[in-house]
C-alpha positions in Angstrom: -14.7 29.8 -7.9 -15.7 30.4 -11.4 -19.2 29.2 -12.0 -18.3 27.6 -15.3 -20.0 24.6 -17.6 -18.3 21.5 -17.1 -17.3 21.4 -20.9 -14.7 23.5 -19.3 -12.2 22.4 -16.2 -14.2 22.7 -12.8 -11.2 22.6 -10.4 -7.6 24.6 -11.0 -5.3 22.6 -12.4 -3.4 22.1 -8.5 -6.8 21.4 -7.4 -7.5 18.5 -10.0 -3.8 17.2 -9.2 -4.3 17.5 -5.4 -7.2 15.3 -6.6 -5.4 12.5 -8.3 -2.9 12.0 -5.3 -6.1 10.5 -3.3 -7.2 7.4 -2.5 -7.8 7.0 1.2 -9.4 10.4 1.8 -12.0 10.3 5.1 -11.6 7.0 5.5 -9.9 6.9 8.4 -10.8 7.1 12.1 -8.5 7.8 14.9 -8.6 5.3 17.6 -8.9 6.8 20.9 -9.5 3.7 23.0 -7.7 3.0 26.4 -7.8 0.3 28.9 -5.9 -2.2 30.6 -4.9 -5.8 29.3 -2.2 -8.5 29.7 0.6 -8.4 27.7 0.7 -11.5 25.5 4.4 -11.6 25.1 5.5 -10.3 28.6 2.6 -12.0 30.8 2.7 -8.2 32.7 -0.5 -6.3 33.0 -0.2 -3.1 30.2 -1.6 -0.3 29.1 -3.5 -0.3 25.9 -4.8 2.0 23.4 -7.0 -0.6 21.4 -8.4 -4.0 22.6 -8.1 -7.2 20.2 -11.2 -6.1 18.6 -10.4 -2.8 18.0 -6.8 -4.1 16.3 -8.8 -5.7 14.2 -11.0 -3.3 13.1 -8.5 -0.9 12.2 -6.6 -3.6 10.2 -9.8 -3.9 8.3 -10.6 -0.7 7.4 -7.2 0.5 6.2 -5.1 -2.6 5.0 -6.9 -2.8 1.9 -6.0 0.1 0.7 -2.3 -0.1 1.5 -2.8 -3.3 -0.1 -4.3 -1.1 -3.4 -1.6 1.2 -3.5 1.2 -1.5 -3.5 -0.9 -2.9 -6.8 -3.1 -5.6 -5.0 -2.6 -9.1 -4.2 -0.2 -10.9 -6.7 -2.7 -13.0 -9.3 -0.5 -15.9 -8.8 -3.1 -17.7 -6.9 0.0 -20.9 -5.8 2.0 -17.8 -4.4 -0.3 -16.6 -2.4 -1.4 -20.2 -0.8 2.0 -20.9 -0.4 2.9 -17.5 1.3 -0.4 -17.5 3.4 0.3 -21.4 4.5 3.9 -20.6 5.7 2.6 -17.4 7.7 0.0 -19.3 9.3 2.2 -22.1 10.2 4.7 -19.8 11.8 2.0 -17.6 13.6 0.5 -20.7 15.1 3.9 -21.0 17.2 3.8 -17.3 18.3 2.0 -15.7 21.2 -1.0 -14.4 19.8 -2.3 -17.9 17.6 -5.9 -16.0 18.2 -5.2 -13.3 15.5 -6.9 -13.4 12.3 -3.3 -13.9 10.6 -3.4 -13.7 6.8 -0.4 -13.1 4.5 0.0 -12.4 0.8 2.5 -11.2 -1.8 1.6 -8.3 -3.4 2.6 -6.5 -6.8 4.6 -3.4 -5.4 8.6 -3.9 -6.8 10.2 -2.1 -3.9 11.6 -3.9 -1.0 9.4 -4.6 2.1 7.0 -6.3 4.3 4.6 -4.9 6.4 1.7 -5.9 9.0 -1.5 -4.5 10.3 -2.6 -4.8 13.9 -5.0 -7.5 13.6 -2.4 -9.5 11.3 -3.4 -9.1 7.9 0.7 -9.2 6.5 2.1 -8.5 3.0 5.5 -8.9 1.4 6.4 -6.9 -1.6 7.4 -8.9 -4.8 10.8 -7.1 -4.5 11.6 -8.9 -1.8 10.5 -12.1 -2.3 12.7 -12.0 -5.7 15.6 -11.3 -2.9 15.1 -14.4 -0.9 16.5 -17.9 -1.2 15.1 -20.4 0.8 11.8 -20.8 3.3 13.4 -20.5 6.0 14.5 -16.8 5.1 10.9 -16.5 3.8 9.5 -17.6 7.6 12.0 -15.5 9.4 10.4 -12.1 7.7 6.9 -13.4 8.3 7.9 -14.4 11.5 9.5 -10.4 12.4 5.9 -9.1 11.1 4.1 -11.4 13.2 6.2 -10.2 15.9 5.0 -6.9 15.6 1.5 -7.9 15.8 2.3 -10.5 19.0 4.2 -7.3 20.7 1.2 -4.7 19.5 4.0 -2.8 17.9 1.5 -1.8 15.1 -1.2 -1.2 17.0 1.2 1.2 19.1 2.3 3.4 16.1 -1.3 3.6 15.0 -2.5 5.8 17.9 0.6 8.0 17.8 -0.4 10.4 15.4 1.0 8.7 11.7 -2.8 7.6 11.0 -4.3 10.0 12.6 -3.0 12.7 10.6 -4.3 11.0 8.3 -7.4 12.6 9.1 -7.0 15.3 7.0 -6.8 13.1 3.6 -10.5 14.9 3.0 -10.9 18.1 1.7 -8.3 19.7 4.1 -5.5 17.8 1.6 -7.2 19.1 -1.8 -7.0 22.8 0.4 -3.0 22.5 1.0 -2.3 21.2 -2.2 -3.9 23.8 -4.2 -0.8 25.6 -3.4 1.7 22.5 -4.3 3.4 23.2 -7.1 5.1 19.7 -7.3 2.3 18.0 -9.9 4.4 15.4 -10.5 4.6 14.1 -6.9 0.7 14.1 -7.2 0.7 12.0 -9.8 3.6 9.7 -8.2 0.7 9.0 -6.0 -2.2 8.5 -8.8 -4.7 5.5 -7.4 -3.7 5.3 -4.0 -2.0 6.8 -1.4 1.9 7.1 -1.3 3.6 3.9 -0.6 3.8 3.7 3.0 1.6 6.0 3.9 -0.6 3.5 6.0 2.6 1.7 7.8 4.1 2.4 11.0 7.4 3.5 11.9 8.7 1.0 14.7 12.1 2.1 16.8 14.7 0.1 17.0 13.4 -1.1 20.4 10.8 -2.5 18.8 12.8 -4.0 15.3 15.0 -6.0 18.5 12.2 -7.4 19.9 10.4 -8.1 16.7 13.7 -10.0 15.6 13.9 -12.4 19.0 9.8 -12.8 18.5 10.4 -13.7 14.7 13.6 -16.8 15.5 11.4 -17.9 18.4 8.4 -18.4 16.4 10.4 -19.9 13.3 12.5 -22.3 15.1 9.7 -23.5 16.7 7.6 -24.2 13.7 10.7 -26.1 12.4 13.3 -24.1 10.4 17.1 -23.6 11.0 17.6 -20.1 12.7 19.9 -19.3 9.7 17.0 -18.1 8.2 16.6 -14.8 10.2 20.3 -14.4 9.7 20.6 -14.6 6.1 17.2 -12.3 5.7 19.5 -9.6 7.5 22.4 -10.3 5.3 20.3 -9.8 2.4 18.5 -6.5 3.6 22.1 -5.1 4.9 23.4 -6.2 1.2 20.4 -4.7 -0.7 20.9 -1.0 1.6 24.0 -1.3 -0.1 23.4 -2.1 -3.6 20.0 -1.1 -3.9 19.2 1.9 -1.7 16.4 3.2 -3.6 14.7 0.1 -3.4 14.5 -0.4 0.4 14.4 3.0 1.6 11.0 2.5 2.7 11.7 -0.3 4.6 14.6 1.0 6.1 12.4 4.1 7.5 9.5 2.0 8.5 12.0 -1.2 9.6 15.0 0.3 10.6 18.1 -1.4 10.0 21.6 -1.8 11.8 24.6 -4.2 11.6 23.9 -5.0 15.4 20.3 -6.5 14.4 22.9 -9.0 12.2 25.2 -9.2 15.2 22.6 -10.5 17.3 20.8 -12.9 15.2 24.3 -14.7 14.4 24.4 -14.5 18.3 21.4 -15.9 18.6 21.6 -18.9 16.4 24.7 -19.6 17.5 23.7 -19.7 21.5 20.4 -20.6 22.3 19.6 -21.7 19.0 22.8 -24.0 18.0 20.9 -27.1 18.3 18.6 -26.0 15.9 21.2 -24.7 13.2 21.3 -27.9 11.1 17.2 -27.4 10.3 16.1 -27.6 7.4 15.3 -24.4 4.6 13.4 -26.2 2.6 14.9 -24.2 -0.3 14.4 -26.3 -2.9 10.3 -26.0 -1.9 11.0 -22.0 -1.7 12.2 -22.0 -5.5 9.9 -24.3 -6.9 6.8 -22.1 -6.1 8.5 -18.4 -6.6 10.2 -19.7 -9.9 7.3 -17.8 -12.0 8.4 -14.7 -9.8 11.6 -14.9 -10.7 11.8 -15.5 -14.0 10.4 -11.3 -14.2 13.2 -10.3 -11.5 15.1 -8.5 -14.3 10.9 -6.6 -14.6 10.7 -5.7 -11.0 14.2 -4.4 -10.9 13.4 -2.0 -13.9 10.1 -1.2 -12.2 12.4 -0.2 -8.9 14.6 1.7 -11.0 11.6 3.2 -12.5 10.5 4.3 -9.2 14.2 6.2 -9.2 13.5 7.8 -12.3 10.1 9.1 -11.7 10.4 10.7 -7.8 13.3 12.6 -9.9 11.3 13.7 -12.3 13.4 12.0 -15.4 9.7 10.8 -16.7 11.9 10.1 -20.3 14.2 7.8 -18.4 11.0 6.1 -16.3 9.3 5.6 -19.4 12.0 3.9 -21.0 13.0 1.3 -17.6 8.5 0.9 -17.9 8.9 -0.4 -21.2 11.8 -2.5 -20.4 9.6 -4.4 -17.8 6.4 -4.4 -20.2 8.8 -6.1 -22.8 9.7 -8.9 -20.4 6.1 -9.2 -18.7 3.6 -7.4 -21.4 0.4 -8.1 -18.7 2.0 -7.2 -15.4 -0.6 -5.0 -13.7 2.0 -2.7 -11.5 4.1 -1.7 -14.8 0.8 -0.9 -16.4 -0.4 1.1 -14.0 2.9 3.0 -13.7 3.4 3.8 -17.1 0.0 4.9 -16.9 1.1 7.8 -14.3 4.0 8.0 -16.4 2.1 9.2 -19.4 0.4 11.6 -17.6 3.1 13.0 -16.2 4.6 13.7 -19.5 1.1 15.3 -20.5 0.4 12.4 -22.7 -3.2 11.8 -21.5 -4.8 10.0 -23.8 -2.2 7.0 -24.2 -2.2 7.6 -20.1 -5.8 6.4 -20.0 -5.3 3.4 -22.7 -2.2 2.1 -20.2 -5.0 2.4 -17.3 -7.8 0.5 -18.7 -5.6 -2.3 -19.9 -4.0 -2.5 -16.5 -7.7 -2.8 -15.3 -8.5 -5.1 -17.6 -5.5 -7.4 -16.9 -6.0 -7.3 -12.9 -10.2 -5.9 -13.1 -10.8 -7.2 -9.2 -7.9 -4.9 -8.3 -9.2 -1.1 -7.8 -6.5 1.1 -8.3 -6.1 0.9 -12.6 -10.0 1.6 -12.2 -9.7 5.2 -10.0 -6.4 6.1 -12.4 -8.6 5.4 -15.3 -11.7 7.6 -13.8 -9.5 10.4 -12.7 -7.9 10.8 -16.1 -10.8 10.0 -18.1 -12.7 12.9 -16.9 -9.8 15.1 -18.0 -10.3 13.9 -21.0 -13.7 14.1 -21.4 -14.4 10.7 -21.4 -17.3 10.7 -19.2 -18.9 8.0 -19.6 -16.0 5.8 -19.4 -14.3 7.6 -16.2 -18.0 7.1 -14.2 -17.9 3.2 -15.3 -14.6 3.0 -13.5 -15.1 4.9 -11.0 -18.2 2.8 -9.9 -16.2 -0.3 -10.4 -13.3 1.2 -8.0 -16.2 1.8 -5.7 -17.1 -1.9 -5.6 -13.4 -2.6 -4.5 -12.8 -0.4 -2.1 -16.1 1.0 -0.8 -16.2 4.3 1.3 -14.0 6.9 -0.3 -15.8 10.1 -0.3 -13.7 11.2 -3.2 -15.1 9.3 -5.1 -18.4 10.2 -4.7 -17.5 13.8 -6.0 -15.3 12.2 -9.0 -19.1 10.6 -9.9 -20.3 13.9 -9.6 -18.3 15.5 -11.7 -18.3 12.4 -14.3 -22.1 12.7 -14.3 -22.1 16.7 -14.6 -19.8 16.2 -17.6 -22.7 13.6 -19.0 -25.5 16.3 -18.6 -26.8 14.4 -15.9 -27.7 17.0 -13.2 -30.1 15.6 -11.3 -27.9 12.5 -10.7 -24.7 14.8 -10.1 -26.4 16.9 -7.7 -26.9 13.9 -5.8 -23.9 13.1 -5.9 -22.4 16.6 -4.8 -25.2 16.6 -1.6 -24.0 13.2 -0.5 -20.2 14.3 -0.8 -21.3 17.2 1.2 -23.0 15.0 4.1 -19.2 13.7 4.3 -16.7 16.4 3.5 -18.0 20.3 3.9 -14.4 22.0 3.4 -11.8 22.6 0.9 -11.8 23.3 -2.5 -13.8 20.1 -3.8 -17.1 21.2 -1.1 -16.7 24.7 -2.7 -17.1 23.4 -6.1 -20.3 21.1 -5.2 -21.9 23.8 -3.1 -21.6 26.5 -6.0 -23.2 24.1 -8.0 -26.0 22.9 -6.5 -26.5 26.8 -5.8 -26.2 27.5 -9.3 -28.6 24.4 -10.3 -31.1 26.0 -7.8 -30.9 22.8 -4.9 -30.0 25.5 -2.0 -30.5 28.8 -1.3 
């Protein structure tokens, strides 16, 4: 690598990309635990990768940043009760009450819901905008609860989708320096790819997560038409909206015979629950903020569309259709944001960034997207301020230690940067990033 000042670019273009697609990188560690244990929903002896404690030490180190990269926590702090009280109702009925169950809504507009192994459980505002009553709302926490009951999520953890993960180090700045595809690098800006944390359950598992999810709900109190109309509406929105709920479709997937069954289900051992309440009219009053911005989050889906087919013109245009209707939303912030930079706009790129981070400042993700493209731009200063602030959020992230290097580099501070390079080097010592540092703590005279 060229040993040049930092008043010129340190990395290759691919490599600087490669670096923006980050978020996660070396933060995660491959369980490779084994042992025996009862099966909470069976009652049969089982084997088991991870014990409770291990479930939920995994959950802790990697839900928050699939929590980041679907835009944090909604800032609608009645939502968020209201969710969290109905999931911890629900999971109070199910076979594992033990769990540290929590649940919140969170920004992402594309259509899901998705749990962690020691419970922590998120529903996207793009579905919540979809449902009509509690009762549908308890049914898909109660399907997510089931696949922390049956250890569903712990299951897919150990079989090699986080575990690859491994590689989100150097070894990923390494393979992309020969992607040519910057745009899906910048798709990715802040955080990792949506989804890229959440398992992939068969259908063996949706089945049973289904029967675990009407067995929980009807026994906290709501009519079993719940679970069937929350398959009626994800059938409906494959349909109508198939770039919205691709991602749960791969990660939940979805049949007419899950519908089949539930309607089975209601109507036989369920049908003297069926006249239950919904508590609809509770459902609406505290989502009605939520979905006065549907028309927002639909734009924001479609945007979505737009961008992972490159029509950046056609993104930017849906953005600002969802800015008009909710000026302060972070999630539309920080994609126009990635917008802009995509369409080589970098300066107005960074001024979307640090409003989103000043709109939503406890979130971390509008703080890395505002580092990253701040030191493109040569606003040193600035990019290290964020970058220290995404550090407070979501501690841990190598990267970022070698983002503060560079940062501080730019700032002529080289005694601080070389500290920075030496203790990205303790962590990561491959790949085009640990070239970089190396060279210039050789060239500054720190090693041999």
């Amino acid at each position: 690598m060229k040993q040049s000042d930092m008043t010129r670019q340190p990395l290759s273009r691919r490599q600087f990309l490669a670096l923006l697609g980050m978020g996660a990188g070396g933060l995660l560690v491959q369980p490779l635990l084994s042992g025996c244990a009862v099966d909470p929903v069976t009652g049969r002896q089982e084997f088991v990768i991870m014990s409770r404690d291990e479930e939920i030490a995994l959950d802790r180190k990697q839900s928050p940043y699939q929590f980041s990269s679907d835009y944090g926590p909604v800032q609608d702090r009645r939502l968020n009760s209201y969710i969290n009280r109905v999931g911890l109702e629900v999971a109070a009925h199910s076979h594992r009450p033990d769990m540290p169950f929590s649940f919140r809504a969170v920004n992402a507009a594309y259509i899901n819901a998705y749990a962690f192994p020691g419970g922590s459980i998120a529903a996207t505002r793009g579905i919540l905008v979809e449902l009509n009553n509690e009762a549908e709302l308890a049914a898909l926490l109660g399907h997510e609860i089931g696949h922390v009951c049956a250890r569903h999520t712990a299951e897919q953890s150990t079989k090699g989708l986080l575990a690859n993960l491994l590689v989100a180090g150097a070894a990923i700045a390494t393979s992309a320096a020969g992607y040519s595809d910057a745009a899906g690098l910048v798709q990715d800006l802040g955080g990792l790819g949506a989804g890229a944390l959440l398992a992939r359950y068969s259908r063996d598992n949706e089945r049973e997560a289904d029967a675990l999810g009407m067995e929980y709900m009807v026994r906290t109190g709501y009519t079993p038409r719940g679970m069937v109309e929350l398959m009626e509406i994800l059938l409906r929105s494959g349909r109508q909206k198939a770039s919205a709920i691709e991602l749960m479709f791969a990660t939940h997937p979805m049949s007419e015979e899950r519908l089949r069954t539930a309607e089975e289900r209601a109507r036989g051992e369920y049908a003297a629950m069926l006249s239950r309440p919904d508590h609809r009219q509770r459902y609406m009053e505290h989502t009605a903020a939520l979905r006065r911005i549907k028309p927002a989050i639909v734009a924001m889906q479609q945007a979505q569309k737009a961008f992972a087919g490159k029509k950046y013109h056609r993104a930017e245009e849906l953005l600002n259709r969802a800015l008009k209707i909710a000026p302060d939303d972070y999630a539309a912030l920080v994609m126009m944001a990635k917008c802009q930079y995509a369409m080589q706009r970098k300066q107005k790129a960074e001024r979307y960034a640090l409003r989103a981070a000043r709109v939503y400042p406890q979130e971390a993700q509008a703080h890395l997207v505002a580092g990253v493209i701040g030191i493109e731009n040569r606003n040193y200063g600035r990019a290290l301020q964020q970058l220290t602030e995404y550090d407070r959020r979501l501690p841990g992230n190598p990267e970022i230690i070698f983002l503060r290097g560079l940062a501080l580099e730019g700032m002529q501070r080289r005694q601080e940067a070389a500290r920075a390079y030496a203790d990205f080097l303790r962590r990561v010592n491959r790949g085009p990033m640990a070239r970089y540092a190396y060279n210039r703590l050789q060239t500054w005279g720190y090693v041999p």
